[in-house]
N, C-alpha and C positions, 0 to 999 in steps of 0.2 A: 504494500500500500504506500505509494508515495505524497499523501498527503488528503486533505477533504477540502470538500467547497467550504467559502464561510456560511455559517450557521450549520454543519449536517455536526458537529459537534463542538462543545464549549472548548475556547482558546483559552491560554494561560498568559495571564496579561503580564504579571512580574510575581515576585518574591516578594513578601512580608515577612523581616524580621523583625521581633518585640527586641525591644531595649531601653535601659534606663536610661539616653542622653540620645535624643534621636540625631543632633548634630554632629556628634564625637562620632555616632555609627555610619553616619551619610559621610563624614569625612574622610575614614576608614574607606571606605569603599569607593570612593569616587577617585580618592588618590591611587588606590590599587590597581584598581580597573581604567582607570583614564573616563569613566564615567563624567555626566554633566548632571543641571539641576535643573528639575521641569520648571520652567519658566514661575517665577514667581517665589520658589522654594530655597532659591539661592541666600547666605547669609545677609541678614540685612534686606530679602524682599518683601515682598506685598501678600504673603502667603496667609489667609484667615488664622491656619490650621497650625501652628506651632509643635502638636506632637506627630505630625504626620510628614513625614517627606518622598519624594519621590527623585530616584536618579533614572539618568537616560543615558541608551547609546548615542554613538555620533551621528547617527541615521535617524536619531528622536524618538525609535523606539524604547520601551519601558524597558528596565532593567530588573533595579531594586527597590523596595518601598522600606519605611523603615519608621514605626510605632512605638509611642512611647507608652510604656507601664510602670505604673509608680512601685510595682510591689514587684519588680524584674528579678530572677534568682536564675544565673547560666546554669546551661546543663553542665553535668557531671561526666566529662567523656573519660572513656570510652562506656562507663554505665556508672552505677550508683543512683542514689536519690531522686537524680532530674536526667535521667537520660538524654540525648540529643533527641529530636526528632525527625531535624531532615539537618542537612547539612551541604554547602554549594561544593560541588567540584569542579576544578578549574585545570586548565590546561594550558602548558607548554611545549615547544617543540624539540628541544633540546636539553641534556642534562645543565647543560652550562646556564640555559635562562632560570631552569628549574632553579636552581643556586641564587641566579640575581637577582630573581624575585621573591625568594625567600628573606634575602637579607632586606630586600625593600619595604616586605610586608612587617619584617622583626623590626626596623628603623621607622615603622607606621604606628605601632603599638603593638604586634600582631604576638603573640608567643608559640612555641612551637609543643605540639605534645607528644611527637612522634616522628623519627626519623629514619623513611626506610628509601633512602633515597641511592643507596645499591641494588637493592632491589633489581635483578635482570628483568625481569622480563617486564616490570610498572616501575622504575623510582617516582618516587611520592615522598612529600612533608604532609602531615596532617598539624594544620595551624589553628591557634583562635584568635579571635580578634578581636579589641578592648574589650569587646561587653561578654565576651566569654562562647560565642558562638561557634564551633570546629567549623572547617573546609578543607581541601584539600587540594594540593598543589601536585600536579604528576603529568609527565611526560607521555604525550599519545602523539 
């Protein structure tokens, strides 16, 4: 199946992640990703909605959305108490970027929880990012 008409089923507009500081988190991610701000959302805009944000690709397509909760508690990876629920994975094409953009995301706030970046046949970092969120960084 290479794809549906629009409407024969529901499209997936972006990602919603909860987080205590929805700025610090749009920050995070907008620096990582080279992401932008839906018009108005940018620091300092016209945006009504203060706990709500939205990043875009460079095409203005949605990206990431990013909600604030006052009683926020990260998940506990790889399990415990608050397990993850979903978590983004992300891709590089090379071991060598895999590297620079680890150190980019660690020099973001990002931490690392997991280093299997020998790994033959996937190297991968599994990171989180300020608000404690896992994703995963790995070579395809």
């Amino acid at each position: 199946m290479t794809g549906s008409p629009t409407g024969t089923y529901p499209q997936i507009r972006q990602t919603v992640l909860d987080c205590p500081d929805v700025r610090a988190s749009a920050e995070f991610y907008r620096e990582l990703f080279g992401l932008r701000y839906r018009p108005g959302d940018e620091p300092g805009g016209a945006d009504p909605d203060p706990d709500w944000l939205v990043l875009l690709h460079p095409d203005g397509t949605r990206a990431l959305a990013f909600q604030q909760v006052s009683d926020f508690a990260p998940p506990t990876w790889p399990d415990g108490p608050r397990p993850q629920m979903l978590h983004l994975d992300t891709t590089v094409p090379t071991v060598a970027q895999l590297r620079r953009h680890r150190e980019r995301a660690l020099a973001l706030g990002a931490r690392e929880l997991a280093d299997r970046s020998t790994g033959p046949a996937e190297p991968l970092f599994v990171l989180a990012d300020p608000a404690g969120h896992p994703f995963c960084l790995f070579v395809a």
